[in-house]
N, CA, C and O atoms as CSV, one atom per row, in Angstrom:
chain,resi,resn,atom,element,x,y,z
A,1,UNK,N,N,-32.838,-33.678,8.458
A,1,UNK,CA,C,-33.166,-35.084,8.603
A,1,UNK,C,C,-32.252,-35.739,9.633
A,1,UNK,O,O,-32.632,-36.513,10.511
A,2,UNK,N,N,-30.912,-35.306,9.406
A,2,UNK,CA,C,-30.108,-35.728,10.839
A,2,UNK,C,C,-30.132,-35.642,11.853
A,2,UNK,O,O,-29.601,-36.379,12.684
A,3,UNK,N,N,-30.920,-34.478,12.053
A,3,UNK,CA,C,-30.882,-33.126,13.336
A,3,UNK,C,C,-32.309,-33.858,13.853
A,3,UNK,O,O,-32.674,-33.696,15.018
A,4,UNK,N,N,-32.999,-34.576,13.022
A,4,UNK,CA,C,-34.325,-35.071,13.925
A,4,UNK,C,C,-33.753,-36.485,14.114
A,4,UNK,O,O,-33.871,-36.699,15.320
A,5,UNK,N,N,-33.038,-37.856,13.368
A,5,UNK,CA,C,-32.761,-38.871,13.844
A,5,UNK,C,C,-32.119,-38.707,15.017
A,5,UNK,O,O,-32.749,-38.986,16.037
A,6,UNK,N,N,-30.609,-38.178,15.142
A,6,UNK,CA,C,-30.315,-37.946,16.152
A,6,UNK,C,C,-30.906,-37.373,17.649
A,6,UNK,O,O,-30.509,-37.783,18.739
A,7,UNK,N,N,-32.013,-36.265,17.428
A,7,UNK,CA,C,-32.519,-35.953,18.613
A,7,UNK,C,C,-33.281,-37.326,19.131
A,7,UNK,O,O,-33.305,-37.749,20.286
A,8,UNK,N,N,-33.826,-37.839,18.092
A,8,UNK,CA,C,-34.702,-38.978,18.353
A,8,UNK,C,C,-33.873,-40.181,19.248
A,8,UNK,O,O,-34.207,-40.551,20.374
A,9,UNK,N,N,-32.927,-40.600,18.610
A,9,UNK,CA,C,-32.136,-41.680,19.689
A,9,UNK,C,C,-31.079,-41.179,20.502
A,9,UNK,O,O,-30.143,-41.820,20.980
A,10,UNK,N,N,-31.296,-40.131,20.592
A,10,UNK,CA,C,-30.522,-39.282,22.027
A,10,UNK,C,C,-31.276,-39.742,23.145
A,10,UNK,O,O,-30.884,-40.483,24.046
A,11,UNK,N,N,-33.206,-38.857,22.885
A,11,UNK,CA,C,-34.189,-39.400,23.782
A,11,UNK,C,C,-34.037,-40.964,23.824
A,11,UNK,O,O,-33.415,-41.629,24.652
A,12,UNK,N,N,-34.693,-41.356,22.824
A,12,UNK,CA,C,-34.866,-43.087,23.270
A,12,UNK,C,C,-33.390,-43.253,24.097
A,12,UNK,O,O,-33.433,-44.282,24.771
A,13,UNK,N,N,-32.285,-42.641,24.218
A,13,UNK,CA,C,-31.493,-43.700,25.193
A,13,UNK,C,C,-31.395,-43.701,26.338
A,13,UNK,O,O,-31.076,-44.492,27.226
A,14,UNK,N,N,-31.923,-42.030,26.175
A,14,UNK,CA,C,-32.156,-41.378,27.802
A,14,UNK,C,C,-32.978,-42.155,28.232
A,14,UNK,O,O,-32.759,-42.591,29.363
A,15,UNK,N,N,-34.125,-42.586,27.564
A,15,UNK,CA,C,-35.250,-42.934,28.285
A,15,UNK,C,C,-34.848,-44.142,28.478
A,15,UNK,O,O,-35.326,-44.541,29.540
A,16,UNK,N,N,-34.347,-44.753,28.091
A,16,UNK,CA,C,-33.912,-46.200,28.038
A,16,UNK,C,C,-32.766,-46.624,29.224
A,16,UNK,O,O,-32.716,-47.753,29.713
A,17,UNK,N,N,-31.815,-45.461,29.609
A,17,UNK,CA,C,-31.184,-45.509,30.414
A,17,UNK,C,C,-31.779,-45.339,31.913
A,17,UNK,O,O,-31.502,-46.094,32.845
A,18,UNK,N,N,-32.823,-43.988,32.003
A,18,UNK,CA,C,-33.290,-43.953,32.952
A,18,UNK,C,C,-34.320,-45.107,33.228
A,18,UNK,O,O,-34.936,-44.970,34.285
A,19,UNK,N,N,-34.501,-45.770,32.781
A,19,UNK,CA,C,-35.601,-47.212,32.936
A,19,UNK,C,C,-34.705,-48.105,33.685
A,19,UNK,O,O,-35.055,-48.790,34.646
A,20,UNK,N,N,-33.032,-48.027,32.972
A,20,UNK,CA,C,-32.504,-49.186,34.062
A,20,UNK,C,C,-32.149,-48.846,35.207
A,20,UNK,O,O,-31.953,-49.577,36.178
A,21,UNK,N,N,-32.039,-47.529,35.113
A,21,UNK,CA,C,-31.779,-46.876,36.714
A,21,UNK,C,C,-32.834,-47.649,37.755
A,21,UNK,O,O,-32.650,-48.261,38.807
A,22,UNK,N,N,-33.970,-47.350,37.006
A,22,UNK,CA,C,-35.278,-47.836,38.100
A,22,UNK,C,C,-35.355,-48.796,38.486
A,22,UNK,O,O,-35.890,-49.127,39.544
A,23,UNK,N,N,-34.747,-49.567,37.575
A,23,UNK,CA,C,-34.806,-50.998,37.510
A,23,UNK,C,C,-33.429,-51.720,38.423
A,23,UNK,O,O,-33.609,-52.798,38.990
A,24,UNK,N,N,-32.262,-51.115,38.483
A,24,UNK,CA,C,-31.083,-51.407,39.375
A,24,UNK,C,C,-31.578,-50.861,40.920
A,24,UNK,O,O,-31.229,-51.258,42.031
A,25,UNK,N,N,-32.425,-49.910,40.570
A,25,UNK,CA,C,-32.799,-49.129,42.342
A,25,UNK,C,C,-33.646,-50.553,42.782
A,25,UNK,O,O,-33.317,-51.200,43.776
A,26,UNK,N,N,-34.750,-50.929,41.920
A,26,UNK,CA,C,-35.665,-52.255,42.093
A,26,UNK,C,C,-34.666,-53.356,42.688
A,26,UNK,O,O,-34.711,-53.541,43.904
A,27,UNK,N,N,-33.961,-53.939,42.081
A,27,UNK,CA,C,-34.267,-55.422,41.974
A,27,UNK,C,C,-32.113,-54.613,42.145
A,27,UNK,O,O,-31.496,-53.751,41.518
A,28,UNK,N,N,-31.800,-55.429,43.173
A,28,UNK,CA,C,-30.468,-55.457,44.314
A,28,UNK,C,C,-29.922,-56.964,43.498
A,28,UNK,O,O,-28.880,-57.044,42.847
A,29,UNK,N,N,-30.700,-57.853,43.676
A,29,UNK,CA,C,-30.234,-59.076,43.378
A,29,UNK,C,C,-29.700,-59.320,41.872
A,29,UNK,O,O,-30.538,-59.450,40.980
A,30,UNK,N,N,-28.459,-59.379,41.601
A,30,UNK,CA,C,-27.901,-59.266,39.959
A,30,UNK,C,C,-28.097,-61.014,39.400
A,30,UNK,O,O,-27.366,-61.737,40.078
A,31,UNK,N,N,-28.671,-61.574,38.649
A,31,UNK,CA,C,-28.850,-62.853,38.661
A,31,UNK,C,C,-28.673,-62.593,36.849
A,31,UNK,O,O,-28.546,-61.469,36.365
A,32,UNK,N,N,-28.704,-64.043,35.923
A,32,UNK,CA,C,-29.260,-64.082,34.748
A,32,UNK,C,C,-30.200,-63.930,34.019
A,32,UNK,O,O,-30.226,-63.754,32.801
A,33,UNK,N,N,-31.350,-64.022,35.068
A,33,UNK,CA,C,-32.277,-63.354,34.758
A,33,UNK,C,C,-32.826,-61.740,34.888
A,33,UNK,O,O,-33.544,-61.030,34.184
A,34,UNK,N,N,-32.069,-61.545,36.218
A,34,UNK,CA,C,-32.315,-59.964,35.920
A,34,UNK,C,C,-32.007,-59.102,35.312
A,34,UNK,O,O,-32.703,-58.126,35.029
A,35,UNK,N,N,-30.380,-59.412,34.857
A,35,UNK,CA,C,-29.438,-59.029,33.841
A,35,UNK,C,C,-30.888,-59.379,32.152
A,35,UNK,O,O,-31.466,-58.464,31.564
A,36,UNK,N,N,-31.003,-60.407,31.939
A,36,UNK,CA,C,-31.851,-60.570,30.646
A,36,UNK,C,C,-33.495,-59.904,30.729
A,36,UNK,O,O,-34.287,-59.781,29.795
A,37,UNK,N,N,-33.684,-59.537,32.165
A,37,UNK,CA,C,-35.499,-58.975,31.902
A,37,UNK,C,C,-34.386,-57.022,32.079
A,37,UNK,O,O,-34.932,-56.245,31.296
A,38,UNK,N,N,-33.582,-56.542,32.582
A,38,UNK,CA,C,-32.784,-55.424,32.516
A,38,UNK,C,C,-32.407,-55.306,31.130
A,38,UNK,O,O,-32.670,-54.144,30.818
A,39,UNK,N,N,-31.977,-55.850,30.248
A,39,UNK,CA,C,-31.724,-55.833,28.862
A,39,UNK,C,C,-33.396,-55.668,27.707
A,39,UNK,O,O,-33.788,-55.055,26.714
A,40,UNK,N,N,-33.823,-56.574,28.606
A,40,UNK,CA,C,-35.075,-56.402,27.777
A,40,UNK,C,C,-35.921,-55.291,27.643
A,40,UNK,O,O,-36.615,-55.052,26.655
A,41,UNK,N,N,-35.830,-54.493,28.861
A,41,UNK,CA,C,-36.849,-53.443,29.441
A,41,UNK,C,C,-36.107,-52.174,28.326
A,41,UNK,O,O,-36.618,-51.559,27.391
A,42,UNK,N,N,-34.507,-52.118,28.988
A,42,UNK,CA,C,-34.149,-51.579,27.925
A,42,UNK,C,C,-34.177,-51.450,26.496
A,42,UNK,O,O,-34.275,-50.334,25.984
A,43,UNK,N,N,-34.111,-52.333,25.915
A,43,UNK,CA,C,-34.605,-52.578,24.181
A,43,UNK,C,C,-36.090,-52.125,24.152
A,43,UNK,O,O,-36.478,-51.481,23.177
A,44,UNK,N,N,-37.129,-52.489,25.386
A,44,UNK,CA,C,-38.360,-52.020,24.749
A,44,UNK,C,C,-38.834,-51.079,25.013
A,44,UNK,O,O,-39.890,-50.718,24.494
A,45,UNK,N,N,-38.175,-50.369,25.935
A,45,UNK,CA,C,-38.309,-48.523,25.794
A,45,UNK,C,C,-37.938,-47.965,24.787
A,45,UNK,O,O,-38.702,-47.142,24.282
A,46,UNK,N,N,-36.726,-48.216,24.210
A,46,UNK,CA,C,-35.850,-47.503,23.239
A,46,UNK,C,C,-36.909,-48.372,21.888
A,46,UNK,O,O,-36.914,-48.149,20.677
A,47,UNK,N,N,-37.195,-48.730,22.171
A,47,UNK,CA,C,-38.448,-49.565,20.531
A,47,UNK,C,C,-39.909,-48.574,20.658
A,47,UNK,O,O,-40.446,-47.994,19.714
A,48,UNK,N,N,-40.347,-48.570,22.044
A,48,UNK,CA,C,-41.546,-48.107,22.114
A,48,UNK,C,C,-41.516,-46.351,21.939
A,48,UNK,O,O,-42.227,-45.676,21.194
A,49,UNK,N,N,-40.354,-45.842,22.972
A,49,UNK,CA,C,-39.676,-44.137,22.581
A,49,UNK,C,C,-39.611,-44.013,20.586
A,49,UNK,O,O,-40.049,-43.320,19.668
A,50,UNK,N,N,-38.843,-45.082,20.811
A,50,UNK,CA,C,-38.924,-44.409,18.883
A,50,UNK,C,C,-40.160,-44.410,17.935
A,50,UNK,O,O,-40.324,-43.659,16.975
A,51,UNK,N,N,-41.018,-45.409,18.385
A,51,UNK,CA,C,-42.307,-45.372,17.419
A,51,UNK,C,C,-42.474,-44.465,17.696
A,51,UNK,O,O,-42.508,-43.538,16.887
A,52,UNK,N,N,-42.668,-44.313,19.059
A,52,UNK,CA,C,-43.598,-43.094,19.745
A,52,UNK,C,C,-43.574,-41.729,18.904
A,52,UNK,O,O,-44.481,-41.094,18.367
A,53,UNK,N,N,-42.122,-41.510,18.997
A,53,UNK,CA,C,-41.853,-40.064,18.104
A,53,UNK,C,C,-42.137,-39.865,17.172
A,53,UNK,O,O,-42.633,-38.846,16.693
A,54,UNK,N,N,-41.614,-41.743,16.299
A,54,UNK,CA,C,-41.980,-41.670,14.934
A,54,UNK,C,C,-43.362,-41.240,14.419
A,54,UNK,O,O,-43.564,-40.423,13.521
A,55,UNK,N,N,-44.268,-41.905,15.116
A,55,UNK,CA,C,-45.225,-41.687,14.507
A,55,UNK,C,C,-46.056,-40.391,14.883
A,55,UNK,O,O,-47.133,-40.121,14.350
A,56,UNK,N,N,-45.405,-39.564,15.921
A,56,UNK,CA,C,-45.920,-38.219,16.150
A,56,UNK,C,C,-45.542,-37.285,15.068
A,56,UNK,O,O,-46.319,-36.435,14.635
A,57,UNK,N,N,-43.971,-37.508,14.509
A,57,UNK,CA,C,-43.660,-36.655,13.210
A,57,UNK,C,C,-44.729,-37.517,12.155
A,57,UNK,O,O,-45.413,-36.682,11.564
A,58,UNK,N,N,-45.037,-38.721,11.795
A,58,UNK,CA,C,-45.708,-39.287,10.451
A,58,UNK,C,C,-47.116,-38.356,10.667
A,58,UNK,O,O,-47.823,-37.818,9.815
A,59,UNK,N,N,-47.273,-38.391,12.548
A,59,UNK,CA,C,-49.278,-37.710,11.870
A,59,UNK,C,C,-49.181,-36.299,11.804
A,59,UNK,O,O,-50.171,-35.571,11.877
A,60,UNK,N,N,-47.552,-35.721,11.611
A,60,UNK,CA,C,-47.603,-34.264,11.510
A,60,UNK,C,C,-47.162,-33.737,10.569
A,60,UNK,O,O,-47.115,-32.514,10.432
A,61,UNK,N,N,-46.586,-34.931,9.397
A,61,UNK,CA,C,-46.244,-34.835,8.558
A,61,UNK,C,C,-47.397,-35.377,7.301
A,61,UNK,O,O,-47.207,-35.290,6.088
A,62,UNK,N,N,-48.545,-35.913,7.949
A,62,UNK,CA,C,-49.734,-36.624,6.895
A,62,UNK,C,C,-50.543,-35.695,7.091
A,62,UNK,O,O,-51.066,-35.271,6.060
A,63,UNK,N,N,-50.993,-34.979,8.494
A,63,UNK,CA,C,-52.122,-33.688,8.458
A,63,UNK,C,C,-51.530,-32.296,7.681
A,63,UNK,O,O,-52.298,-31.347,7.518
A,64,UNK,N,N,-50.509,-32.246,7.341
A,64,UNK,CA,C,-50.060,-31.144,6.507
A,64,UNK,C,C,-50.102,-31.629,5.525
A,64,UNK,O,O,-51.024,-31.098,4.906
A,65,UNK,N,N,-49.517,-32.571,4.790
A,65,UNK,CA,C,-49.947,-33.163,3.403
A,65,UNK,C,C,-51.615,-32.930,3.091
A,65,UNK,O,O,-51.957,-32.524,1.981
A,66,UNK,N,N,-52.841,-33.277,4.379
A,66,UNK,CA,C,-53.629,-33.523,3.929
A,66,UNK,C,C,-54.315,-32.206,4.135
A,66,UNK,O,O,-55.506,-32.216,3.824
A,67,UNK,N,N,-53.852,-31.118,4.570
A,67,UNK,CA,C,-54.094,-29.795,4.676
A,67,UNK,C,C,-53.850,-28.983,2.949
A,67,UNK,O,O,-54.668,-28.296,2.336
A,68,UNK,N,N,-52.646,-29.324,2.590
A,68,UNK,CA,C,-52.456,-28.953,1.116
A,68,UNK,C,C,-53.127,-29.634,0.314
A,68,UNK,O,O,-53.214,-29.154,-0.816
A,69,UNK,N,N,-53.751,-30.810,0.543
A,69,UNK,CA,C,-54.267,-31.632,-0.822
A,69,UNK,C,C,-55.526,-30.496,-0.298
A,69,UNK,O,O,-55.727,-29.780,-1.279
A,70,UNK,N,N,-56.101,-30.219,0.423
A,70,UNK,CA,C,-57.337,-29.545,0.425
A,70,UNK,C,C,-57.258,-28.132,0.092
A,70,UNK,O,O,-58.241,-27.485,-0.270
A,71,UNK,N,N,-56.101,-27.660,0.214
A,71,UNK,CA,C,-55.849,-26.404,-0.212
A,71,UNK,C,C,-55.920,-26.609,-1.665
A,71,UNK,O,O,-56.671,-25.786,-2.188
A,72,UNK,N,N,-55.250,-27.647,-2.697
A,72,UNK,CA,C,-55.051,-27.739,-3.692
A,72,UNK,C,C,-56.780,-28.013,-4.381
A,72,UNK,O,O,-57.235,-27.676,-5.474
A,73,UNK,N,N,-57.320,-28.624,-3.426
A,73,UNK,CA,C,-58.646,-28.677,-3.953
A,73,UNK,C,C,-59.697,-28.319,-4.090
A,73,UNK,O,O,-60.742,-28.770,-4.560
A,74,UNK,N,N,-59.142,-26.840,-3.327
A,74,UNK,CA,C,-60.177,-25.940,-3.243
A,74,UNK,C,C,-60.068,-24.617,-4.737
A,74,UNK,O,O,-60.902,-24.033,-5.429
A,75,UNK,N,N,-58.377,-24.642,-4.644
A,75,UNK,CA,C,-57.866,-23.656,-5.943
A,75,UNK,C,C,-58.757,-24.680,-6.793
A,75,UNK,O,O,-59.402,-23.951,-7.546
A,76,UNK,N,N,-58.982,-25.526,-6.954
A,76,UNK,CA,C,-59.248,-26.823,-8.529
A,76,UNK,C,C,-60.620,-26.181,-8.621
A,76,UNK,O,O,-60.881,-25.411,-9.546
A,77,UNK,N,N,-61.413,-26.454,-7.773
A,77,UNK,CA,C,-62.913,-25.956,-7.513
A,77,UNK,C,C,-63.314,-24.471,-7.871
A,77,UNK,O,O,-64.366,-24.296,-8.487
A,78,UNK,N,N,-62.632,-23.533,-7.561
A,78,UNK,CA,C,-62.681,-22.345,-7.726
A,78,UNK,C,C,-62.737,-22.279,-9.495
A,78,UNK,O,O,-63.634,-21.941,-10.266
A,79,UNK,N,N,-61.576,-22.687,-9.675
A,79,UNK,CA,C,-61.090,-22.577,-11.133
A,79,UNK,C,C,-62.154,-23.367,-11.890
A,79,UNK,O,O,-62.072,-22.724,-12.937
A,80,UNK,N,N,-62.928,-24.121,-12.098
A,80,UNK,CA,C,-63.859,-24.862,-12.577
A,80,UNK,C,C,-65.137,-24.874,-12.122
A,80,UNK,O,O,-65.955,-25.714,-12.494
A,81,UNK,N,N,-65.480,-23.622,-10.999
A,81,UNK,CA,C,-66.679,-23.048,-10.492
A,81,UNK,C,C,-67.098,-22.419,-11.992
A,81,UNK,O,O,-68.191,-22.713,-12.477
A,82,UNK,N,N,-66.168,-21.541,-12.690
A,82,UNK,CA,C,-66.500,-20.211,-13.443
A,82,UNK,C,C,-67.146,-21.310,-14.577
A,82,UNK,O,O,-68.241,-21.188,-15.126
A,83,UNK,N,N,-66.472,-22.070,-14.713
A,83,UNK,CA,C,-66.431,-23.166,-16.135
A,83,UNK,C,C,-67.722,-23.886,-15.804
A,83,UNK,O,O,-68.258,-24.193,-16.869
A,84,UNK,N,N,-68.622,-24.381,-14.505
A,84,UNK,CA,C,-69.418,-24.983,-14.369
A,84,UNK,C,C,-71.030,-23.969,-14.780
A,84,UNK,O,O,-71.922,-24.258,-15.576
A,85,UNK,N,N,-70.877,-22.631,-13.780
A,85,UNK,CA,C,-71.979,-21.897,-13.867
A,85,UNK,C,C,-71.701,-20.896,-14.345
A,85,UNK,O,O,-72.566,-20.040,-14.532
């Protein structure tokens, strides 16, 4: 469980870091606003990187759940085939 949080906001920072790279190569002019849309870009990579992952482990962690409930419901069926006919 550690070994995946951590990989997870390793990426998001990478990605988050390399965004401001792009963004310092962009825009030369350092102002208050660029400094606050540079902060921002950052926070919403590192927001959008983490769903992202997140929810690639949730639909890989719900299609295996929903792989065993069908496994489980097929043993149920079997077992109550003999009992039906």
């Amino acid at each position: 469980m550690i070994a995946w949080l951590a990989g997870l906001s390793l990426f998001s920072l990478l990605a988050s870091w390399l965004s401001n790279l792009i963004v310092d190569a962009v825009v030369r002019d350092v102002t208050t606003q660029t400094t606050a849309a540079r902060n921002a870009i950052f926070v919403g990579t590192w927001t959008s990187v983490t769903t992202a992952m997140g929810m690639r482990s949730f639909r890989k962690t719900a299609r295996g759940l929903r792989l065993k409930g069908l496994g489980v419901k097929d043993k149920i069926d079997a077992l109550t085939k003999d009992e039906r006919g």
